[in-house]
KOLLO-933289 format. One line per field, with one value per residue (C-alpha): residue number from 1; x, y, z. Coordinates in Angstrom, 3 decimals, always signed. Layout:
BEGIN
pos: c(NUM ...)
xx: c(X ...)
yy: c(Y ...)
zz: c(Z ...)
//
This chain:
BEGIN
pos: c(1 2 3 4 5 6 7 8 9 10 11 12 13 14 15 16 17 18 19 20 21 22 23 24 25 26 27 28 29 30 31 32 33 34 35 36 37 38 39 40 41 42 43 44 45 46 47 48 49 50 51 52 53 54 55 56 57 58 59 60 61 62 63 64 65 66 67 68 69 70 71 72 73 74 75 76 77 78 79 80 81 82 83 84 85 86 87 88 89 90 91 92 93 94 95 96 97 98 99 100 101 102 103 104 105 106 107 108 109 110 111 112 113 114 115 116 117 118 119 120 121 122 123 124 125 126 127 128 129 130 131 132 133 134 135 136 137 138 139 140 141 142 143 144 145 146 147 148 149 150 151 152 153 154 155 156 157 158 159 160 161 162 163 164 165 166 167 168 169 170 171 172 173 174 175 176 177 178 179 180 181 182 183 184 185 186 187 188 189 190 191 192 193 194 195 196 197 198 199 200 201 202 203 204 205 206 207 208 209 210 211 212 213 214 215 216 217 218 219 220 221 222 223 224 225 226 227 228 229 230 231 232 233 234 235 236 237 238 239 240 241 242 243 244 245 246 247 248 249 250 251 252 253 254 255 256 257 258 259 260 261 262 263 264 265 266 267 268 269 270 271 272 273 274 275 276 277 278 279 280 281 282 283 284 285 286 287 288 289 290 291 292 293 294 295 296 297 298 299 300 301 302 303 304 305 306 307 308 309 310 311 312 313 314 315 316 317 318 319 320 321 322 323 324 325 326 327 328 329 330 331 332 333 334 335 336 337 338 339 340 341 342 343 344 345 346 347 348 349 350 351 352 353 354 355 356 357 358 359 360 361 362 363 364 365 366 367 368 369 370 371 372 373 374 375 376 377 378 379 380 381 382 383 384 385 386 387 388 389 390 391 392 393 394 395 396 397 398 399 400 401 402 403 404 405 406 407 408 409 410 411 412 413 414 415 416 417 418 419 420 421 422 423 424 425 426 427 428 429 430 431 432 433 434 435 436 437 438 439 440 441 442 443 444 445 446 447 448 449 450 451 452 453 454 455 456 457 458 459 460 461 462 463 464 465 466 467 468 469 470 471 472 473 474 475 476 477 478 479 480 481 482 483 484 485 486 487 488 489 490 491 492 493 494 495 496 497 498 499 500 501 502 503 504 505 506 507 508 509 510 511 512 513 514 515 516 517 518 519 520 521 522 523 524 525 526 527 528 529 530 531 532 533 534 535 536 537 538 539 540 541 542 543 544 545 546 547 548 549 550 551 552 553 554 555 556 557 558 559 560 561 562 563 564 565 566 567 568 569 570 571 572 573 574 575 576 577 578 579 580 581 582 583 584 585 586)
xx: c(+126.863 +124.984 +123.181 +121.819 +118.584 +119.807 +121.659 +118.565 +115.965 +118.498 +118.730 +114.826 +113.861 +116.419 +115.532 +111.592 +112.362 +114.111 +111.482 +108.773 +110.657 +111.453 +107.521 +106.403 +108.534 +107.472 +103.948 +104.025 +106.348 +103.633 +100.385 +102.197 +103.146 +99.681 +97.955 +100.349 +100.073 +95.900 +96.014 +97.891 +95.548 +92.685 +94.101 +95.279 +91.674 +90.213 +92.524 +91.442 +88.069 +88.185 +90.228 +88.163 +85.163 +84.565 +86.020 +82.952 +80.391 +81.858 +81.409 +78.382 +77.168 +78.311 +76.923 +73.626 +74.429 +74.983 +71.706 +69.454 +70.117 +68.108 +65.452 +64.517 +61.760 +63.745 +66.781 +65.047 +62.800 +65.349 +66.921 +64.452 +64.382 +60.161 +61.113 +64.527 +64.643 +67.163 +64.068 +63.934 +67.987 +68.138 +65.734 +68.099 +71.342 +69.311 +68.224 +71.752 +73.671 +71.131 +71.707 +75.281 +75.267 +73.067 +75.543 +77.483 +80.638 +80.832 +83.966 +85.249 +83.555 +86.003 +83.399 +80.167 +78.419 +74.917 +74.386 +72.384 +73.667 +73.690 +75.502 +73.343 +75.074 +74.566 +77.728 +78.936 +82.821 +84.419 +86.225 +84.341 +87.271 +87.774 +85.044 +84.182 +81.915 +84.215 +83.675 +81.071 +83.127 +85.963 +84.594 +82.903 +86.517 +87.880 +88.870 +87.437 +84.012 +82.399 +83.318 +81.690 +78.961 +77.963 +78.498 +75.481 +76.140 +79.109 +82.396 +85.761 +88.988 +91.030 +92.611 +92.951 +94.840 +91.854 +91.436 +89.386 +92.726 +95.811 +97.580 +100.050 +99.209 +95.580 +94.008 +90.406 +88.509 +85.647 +82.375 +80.195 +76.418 +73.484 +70.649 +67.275 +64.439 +61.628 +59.510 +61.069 +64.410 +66.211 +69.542 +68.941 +71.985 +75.054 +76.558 +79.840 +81.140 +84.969 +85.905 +88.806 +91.808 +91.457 +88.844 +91.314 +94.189 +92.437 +91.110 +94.605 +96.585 +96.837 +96.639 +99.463 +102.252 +105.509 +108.691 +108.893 +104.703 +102.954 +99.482 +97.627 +94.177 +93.055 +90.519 +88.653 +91.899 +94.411 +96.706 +98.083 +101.120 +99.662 +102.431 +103.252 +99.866 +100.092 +98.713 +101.350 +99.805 +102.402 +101.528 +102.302 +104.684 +104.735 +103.520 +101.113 +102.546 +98.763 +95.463 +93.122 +89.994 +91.535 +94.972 +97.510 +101.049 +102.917 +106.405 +108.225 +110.442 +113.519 +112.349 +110.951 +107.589 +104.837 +101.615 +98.882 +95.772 +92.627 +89.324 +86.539 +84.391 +81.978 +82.241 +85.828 +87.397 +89.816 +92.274 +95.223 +98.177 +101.661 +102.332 +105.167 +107.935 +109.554 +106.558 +106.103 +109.790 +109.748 +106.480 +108.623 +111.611 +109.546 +107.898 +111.131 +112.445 +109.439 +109.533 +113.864 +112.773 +110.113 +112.007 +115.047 +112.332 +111.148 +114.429 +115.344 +112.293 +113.506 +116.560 +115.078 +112.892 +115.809 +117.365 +114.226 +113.815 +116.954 +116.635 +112.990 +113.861 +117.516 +117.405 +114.038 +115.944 +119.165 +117.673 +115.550 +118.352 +120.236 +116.959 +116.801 +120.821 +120.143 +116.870 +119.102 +121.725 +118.806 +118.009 +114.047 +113.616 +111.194 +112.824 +110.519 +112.628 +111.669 +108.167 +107.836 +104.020 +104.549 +104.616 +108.319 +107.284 +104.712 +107.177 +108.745 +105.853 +105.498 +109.159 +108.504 +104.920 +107.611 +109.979 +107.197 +105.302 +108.581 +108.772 +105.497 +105.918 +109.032 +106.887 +103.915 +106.549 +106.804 +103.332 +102.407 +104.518 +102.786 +99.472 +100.921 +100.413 +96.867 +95.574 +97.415 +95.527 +92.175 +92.533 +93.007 +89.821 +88.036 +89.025 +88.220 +84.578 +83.100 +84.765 +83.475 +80.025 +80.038 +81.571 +78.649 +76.027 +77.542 +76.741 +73.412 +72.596 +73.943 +71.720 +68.754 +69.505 +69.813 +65.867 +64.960 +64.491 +64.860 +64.368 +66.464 +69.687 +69.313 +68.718 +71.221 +74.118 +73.144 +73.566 +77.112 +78.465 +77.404 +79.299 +82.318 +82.513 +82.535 +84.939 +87.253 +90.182 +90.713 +89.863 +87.093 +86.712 +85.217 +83.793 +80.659 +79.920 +80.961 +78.769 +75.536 +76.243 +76.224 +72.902 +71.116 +71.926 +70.554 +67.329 +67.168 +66.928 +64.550 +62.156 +62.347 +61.776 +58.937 +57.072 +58.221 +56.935 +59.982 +61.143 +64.542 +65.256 +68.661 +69.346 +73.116 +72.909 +76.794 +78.196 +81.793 +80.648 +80.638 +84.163 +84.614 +85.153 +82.769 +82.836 +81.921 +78.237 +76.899 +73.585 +72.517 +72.017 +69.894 +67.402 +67.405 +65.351 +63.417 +62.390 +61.637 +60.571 +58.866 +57.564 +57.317 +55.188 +52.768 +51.652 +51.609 +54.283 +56.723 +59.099 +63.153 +65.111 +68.756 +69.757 +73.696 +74.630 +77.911 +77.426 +80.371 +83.610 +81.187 +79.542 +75.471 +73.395 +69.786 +67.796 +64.029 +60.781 +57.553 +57.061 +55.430 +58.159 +59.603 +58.662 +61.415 +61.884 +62.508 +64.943 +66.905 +66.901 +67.937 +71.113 +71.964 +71.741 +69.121 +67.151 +68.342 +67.881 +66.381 +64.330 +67.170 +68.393 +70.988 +73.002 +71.763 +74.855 +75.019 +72.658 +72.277 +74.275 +76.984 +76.860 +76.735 +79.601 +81.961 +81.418 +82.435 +85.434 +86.470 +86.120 +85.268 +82.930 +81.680 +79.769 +77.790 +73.885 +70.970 +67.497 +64.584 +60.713 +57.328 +55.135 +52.664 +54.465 +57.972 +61.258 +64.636 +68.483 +70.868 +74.957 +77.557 +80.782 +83.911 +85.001 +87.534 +89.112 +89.932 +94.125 +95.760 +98.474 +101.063)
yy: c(+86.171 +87.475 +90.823 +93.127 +94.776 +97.524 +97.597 +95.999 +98.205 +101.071 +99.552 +98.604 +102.325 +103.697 +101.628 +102.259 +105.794 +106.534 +103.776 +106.580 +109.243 +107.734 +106.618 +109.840 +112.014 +109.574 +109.674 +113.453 +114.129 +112.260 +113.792 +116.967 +116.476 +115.377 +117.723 +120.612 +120.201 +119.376 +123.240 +124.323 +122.712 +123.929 +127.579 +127.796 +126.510 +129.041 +131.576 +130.762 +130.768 +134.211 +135.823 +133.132 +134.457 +137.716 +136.004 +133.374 +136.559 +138.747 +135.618 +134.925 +138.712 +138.142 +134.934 +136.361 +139.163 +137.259 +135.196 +138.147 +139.084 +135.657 +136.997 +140.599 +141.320 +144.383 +142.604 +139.679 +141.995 +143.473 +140.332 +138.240 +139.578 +140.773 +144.689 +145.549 +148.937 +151.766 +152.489 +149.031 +148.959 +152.146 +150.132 +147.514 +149.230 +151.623 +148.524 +147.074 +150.171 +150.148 +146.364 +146.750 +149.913 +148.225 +144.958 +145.061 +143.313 +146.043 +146.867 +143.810 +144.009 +144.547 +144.266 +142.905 +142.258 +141.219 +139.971 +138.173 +135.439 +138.144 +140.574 +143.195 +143.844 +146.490 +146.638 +148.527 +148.419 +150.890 +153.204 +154.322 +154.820 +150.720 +150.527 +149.205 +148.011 +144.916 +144.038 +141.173 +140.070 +139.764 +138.413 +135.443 +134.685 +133.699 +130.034 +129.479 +130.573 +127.945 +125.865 +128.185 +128.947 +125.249 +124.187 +122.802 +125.159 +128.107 +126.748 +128.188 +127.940 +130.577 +134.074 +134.868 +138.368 +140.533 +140.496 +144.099 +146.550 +146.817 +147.153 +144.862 +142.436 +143.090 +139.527 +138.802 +135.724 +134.866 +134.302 +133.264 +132.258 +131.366 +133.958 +131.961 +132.894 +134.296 +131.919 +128.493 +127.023 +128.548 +129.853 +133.526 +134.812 +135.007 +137.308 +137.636 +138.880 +140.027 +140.217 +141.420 +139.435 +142.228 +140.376 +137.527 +139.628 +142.573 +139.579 +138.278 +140.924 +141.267 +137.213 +136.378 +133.791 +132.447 +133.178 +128.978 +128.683 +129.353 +130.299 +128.582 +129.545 +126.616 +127.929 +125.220 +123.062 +125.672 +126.629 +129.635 +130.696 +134.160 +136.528 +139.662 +141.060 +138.769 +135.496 +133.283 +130.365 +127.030 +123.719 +121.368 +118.700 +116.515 +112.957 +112.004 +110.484 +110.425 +112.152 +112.970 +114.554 +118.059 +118.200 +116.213 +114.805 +115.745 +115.335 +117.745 +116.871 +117.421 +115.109 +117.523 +117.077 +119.763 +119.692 +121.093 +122.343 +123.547 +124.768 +124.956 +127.953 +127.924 +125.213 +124.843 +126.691 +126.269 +128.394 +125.903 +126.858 +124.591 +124.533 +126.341 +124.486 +127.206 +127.819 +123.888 +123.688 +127.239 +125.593 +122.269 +124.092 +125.258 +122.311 +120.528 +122.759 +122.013 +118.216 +118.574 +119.977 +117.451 +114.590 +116.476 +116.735 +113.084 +111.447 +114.254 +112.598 +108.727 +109.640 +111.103 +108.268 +105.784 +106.776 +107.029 +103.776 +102.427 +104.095 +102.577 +99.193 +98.246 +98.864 +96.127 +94.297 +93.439 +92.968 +90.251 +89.004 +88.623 +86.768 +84.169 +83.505 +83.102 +80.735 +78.955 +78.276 +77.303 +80.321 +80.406 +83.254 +85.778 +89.249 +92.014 +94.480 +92.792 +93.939 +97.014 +98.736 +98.544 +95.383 +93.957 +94.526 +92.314 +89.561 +90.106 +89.165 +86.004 +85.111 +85.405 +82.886 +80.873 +80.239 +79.931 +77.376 +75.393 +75.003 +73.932 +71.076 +69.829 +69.387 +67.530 +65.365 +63.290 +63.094 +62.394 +59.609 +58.008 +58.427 +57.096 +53.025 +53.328 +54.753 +52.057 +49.932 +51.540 +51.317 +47.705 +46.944 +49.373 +46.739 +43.199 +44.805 +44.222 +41.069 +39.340 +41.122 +38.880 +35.790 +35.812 +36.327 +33.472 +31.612 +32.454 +31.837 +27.835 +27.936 +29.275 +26.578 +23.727 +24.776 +25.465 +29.214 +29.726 +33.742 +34.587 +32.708 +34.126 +37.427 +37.289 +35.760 +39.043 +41.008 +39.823 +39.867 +43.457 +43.623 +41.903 +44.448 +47.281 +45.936 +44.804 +46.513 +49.946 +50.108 +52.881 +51.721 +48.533 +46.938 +47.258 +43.294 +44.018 +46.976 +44.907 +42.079 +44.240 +45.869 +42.348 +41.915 +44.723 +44.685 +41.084 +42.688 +45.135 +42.716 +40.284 +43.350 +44.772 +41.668 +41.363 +44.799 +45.764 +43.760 +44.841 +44.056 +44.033 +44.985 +44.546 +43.991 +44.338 +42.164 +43.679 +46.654 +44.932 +45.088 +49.068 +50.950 +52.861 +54.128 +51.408 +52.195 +54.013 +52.508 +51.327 +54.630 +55.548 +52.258 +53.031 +56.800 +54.528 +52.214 +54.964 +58.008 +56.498 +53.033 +52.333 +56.274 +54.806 +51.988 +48.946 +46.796 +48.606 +48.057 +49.324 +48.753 +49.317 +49.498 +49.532 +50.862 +53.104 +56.196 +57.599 +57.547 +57.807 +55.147 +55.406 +53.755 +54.470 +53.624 +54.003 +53.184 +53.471 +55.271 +58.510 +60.866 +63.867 +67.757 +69.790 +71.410 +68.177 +67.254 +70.231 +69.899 +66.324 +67.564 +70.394 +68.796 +70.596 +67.670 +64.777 +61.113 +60.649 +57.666 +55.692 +53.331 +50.857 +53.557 +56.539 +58.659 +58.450 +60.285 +61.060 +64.327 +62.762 +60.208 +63.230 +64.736 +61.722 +60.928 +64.387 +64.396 +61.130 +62.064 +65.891 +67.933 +66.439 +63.473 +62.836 +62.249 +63.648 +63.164 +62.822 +62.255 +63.241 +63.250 +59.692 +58.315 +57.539 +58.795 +57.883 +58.715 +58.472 +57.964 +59.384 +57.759 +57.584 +54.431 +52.901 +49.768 +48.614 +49.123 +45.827 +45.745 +43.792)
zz: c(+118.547 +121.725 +121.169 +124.027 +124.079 +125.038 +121.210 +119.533 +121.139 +119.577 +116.462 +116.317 +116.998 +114.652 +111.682 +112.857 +112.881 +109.459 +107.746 +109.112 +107.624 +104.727 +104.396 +105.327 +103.003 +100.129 +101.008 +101.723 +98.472 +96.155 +97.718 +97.124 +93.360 +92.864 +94.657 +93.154 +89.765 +89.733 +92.072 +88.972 +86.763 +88.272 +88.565 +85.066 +83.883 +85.911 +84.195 +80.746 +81.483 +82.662 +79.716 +77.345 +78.580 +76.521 +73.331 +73.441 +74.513 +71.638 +69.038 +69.911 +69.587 +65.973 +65.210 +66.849 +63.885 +61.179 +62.201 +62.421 +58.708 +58.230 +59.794 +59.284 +56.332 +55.794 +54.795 +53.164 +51.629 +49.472 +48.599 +47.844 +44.156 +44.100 +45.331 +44.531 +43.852 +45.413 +48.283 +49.611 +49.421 +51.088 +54.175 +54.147 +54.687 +57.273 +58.558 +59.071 +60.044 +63.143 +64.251 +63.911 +65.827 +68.214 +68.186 +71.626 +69.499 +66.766 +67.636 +66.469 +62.981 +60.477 +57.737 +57.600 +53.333 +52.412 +49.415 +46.772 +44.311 +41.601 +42.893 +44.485 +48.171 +51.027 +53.135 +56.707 +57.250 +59.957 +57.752 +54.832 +52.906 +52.677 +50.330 +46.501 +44.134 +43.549 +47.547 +47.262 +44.321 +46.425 +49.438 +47.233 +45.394 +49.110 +48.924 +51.745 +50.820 +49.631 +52.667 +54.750 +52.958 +52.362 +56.252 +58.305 +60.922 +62.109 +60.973 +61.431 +58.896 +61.377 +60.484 +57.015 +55.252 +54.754 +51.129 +51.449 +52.265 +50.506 +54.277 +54.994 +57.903 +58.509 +59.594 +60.017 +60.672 +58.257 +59.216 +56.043 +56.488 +53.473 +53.364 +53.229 +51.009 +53.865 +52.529 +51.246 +52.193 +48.752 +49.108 +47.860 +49.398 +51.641 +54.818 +54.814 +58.643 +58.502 +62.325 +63.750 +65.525 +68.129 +69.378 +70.651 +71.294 +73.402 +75.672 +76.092 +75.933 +80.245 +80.448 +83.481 +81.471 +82.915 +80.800 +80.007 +79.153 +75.982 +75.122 +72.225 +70.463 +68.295 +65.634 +63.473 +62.611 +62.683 +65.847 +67.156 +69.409 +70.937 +72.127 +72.186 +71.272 +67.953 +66.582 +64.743 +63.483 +64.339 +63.287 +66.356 +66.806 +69.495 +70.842 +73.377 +76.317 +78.237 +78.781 +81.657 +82.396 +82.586 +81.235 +78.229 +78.569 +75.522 +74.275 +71.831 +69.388 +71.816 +74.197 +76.429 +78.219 +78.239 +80.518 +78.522 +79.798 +77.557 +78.012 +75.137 +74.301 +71.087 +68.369 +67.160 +69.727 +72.231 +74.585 +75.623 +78.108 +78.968 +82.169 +83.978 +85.203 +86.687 +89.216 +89.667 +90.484 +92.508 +95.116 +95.351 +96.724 +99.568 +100.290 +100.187 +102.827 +104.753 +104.270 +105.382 +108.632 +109.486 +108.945 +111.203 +113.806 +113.344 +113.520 +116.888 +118.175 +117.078 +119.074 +122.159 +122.259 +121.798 +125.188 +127.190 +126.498 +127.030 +130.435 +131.502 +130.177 +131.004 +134.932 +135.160 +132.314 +134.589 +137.899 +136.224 +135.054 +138.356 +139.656 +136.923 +137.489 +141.552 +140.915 +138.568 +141.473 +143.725 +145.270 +145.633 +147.892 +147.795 +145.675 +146.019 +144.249 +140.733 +141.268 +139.619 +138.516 +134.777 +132.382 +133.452 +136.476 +135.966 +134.752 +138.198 +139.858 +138.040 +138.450 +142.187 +141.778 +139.862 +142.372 +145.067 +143.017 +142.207 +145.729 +146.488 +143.313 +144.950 +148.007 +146.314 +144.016 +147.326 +148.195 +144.392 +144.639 +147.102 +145.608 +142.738 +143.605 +145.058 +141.568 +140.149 +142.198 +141.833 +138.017 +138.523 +140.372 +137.870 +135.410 +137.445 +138.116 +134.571 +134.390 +137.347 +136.428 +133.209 +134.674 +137.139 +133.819 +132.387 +135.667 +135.868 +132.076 +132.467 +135.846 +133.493 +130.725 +133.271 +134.801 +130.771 +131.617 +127.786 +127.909 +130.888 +129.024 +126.040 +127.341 +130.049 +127.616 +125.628 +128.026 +129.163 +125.553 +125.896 +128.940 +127.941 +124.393 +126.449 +129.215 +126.708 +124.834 +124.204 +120.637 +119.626 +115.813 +115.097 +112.192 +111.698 +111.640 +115.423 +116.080 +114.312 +116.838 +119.570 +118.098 +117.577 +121.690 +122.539 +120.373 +121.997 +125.153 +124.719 +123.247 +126.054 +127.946 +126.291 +124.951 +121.291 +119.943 +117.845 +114.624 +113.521 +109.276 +107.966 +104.598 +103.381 +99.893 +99.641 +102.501 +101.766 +103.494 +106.673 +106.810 +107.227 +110.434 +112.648 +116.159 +119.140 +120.031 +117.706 +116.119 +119.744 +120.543 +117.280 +117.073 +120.662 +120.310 +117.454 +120.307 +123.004 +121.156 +118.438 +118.633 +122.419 +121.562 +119.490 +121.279 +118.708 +117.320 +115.102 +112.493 +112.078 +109.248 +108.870 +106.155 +104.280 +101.209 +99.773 +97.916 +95.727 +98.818 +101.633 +103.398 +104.682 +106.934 +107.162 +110.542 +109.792 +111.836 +111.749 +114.746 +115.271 +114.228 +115.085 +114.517 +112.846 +116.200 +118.163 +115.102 +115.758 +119.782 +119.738 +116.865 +119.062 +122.557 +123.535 +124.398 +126.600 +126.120 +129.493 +129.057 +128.696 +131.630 +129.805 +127.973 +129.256 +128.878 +125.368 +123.117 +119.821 +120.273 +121.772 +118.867 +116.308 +117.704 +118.468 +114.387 +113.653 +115.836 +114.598 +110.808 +110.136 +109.707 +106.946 +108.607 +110.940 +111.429 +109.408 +110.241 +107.771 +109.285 +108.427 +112.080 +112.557 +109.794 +109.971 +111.164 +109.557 +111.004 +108.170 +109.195 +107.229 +107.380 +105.356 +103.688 +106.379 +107.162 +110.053 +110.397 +111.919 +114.408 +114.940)
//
């Protein structure tokens, strides 16, 4: 079924445009949750820091208080047992009535008792009506007391009835503290502080809360619910779905989910607020009405942008068309109107070089034709030249055998072999039984040609190895550089070895002479093809470079040439090839 553009450019930009949308509300709706509910989090924490603030200031006045009776001589004085007489209890209580006076939380001091293991108290309590001899009797029967008393440091059991008044739903929290002989670590004492629940509920009383969130006040182990200017202590129910740094997930037993936020003042204390759904849900309605209109205005835009370019693309569109039908009926001809200055114009254009350059081909078919038999020909003669090159060797090697010109046959009937392997075929692997018979010729060569100053040793321990493929010419090039650049160098008779031998699936073969080697830097030249092999007349085209290159064509990256030499000493060109045999045709 054919489709227009026209209909798939709509389509395209409709389905681009509402996959924007929809990835853009998504991404905008989840930044949003997130980033509402940690502004939340982060406002509510900065809300019970401010109303936990004077609750931790006021505790700490008291603690400070019930600390200080540890440490006046006035106090410990009395109770140490050496001066107690109604003088030095008269100090005391003076003594105490100032500092809690002076104490900036006295307000909150429902009660505060000093007194010794046997008995003997001072006391200062806001009414004076609320007093008794039976008070440190009464304050030491708590259940709690011992707890208290016998705790390393301030500990908290929560709000208790206040066992000092006979009126009905007075609550303190205890604060009970050992008094320390001045002068050894004995336990000559307690203070008993009785503070008021006005202390939490005066701080809390103007706290902002939602209709659907609930204020907590955790005290040692016990919780409570604060509202209405009261503390009712709950014990809570619910599991925890997950935690982070600043906030819980909890679920109630009704399946609903609470967000919890807490903050931590003294030891054993903490302020804890659920969050308001009703405000979460009452910011998402706005933003949803927000996100509604953007996406409105994105897909307006989709739309708008639909038709403009339906209209900049279809006009170009069909009058390229009509071109490509005429060229297709043989109309060539030159259509400036296709040539517009944007991209299809630009398509124009090269339907125009099309049509011209289809008529210029047409034209050169013919004349290709004709040039067509005298390459033919040329390609022929390029072929006959080598062979009547080594025909006429041959001839002059029996006319050097008939006068008993020993050297010039042998090296001329070298020569021609070499001749006749390159002319021959079109085969670029060979075994390399082939390749070391083209080597020997060559080394023959050279030392007719240079008086006998190179001795080449072969050492093939494994003769099966002569059977595996390598590239045609490649160790001529290699003992050649040995020859030139290293033995011909040093100026006395020299000494290459090639040597054979497999290693795991590869295959090596090690040139070495004893020539005058080679600097690291010439090593890396002659890999890289920095340096040329210009010395060379026979093969002068082919260089160690090319040779590197032609075995890593041929088999990877993985071979290839490697050269080991130490300078006036030796130099040696290892050959990496895989293990190949030659494949036979038919």
């Amino acid at each position: 079924m054919r489709h227009s553009i026209k209909s798939q450019i709509t389509l395209a930009t409709v389905i681009i445009t509402l996959f924007i949308t929809f990835l853009m509300a998504s991404i905008c709706y989840f930044t949003f949750q997130s980033l509402l509910k940690t502004s939340l989090i982060q406002s509510t924490q900065f809300s019970l820091r401010q109303a936990f603030t004077p609750i931790n200031t006021n505790l700490e006045n008291l603690m400070r208080l019930s600390a200080w009776a540890n440490e006046n001589p006035k106090i410990l004085s009395y109770f140490s047992g050496s001066q107690q007489n109604n003088s030095n209890k008269l100090d005391a209580y003076n003594r105490l009535n100032e500092e809690y006076k002076s104490n900036k939380a006295n307000d909150y001091i429902s009660r505060i008792i000093i007194s010794d293991i046997e008995g003997h108290f001072i006391q200062e309590v806001r009414t004076v009506m609320d007093t008794s001899a039976q008070d440190a009797i009464i304050a030491s029967s708590l259940s709690c007391f011992n707890t208290l008393l016998s705790a390393p440091s301030f500990e908290w059991v929560g709000i208790i009835d206040d066992p000092h008044t006979k009126s009905p739903g007075k609550q303190v929290i205890p604060l009970i503290r050992p008094l320390h002989h001045s002068y050894r670590s004995d336990m000559i004492g307690w203070i008993y502080l009785a503070i008021s629940t006005s202390l939490i509920t005066d701080a809390l009383k103007n706290y902002p809360l939602h209709a659907d969130s609930d204020l907590y006040l955790t005290v040692g182990e016990k919780t409570y619910l604060v509202e209405s200017n009261s503390l009712l202590e709950i014990i809570p129910s619910y599991q925890l779905i997950s935690q982070s740094e600043n906030s819980v997930l909890v679920e109630d037993h009704n399946g609903k989910r609470h967000t919890i936020v807490s903050i931590n003042g003294i030891e054993g204390w903490y302020l804890s607020q659920s969050l308001s759904e009703q405000e979460f849900s009452s910011q998402k309605q706005v933003y949803y009405t927000l996100l509604l209109i953007a996406c409105f205005i994105i897909f307006g835009l989709g739309i708008l942008l639909t038709l403009f370019l339906n209209r900049i693309i279809n006009v170009p569109i069909r009058s390229i068309s009509k071109k490509m039908n005429e060229i297709s009926q043989g109309n060539f001809s030159y259509d400036p109107s296709i040539e517009w200055e944007h991209e299809l114009g630009d398509i124009g254009k090269g339907i125009n070089r099309l049509s011209k350059d289809v008529v210029t081909l047409m034209d050169k078919r013919v004349e290709d034709e004709k040039q067509k038999k005298e390459l033919e020909y040329q390609i022929l003669q390029s072929q006959i030249n080598p062979h009547f090159l080594y025909n006429t060797l041959n001839s002059i090697k029996w006319m050097a055998t008939i006068q008993n010109a020993t050297g010039i046959a042998e090296m001329t009937t070298s020569l021609a072999r070499l001749l006749k392997s390159i002319s021959k075929g079109t085969r670029q692997l060979i075994p390399i039984r082939e390749e070391l018979e083209l080597l020997k010729d060559y080394v023959l060569i050279q030392n007719y040609r240079y008086g006998g100053i190179v001795k080449v040793d072969y050492s093939i321990p494994d003769e099966t190895l002569l059977g595996y493929v390598i590239p045609k010419l490649t160790l001529q090039p290699i003992v050649e550089n040995a020859i030139f650049h290293g033995i011909e160098a040093k100026g006395e008779n020299g000494i290459i070895t090639v040597t054979l031998y497999k290693k795991e699936q590869d295959l090596y073969i090690d040139i070495t002479d004893n020539g005058i080697g080679m600097s690291p830097e010439l090593i890396n030249q002659v890999l890289s093809g920095s340096s040329e092999d210009a010395k060379s007349d026979f093969f002068r085209k082919v260089g160690i470079h090319n040779v590197n290159l032609r075995l890593k064509y041929t088999f990877g990256e993985n071979y290839g040439i490697q050269i080991h030499s130490k300078e006036g000493e030796y130099t040696t060109m290892i050959i990496i090839l895989p293990l190949r045999k030659e494949e036979k045709h038919a």
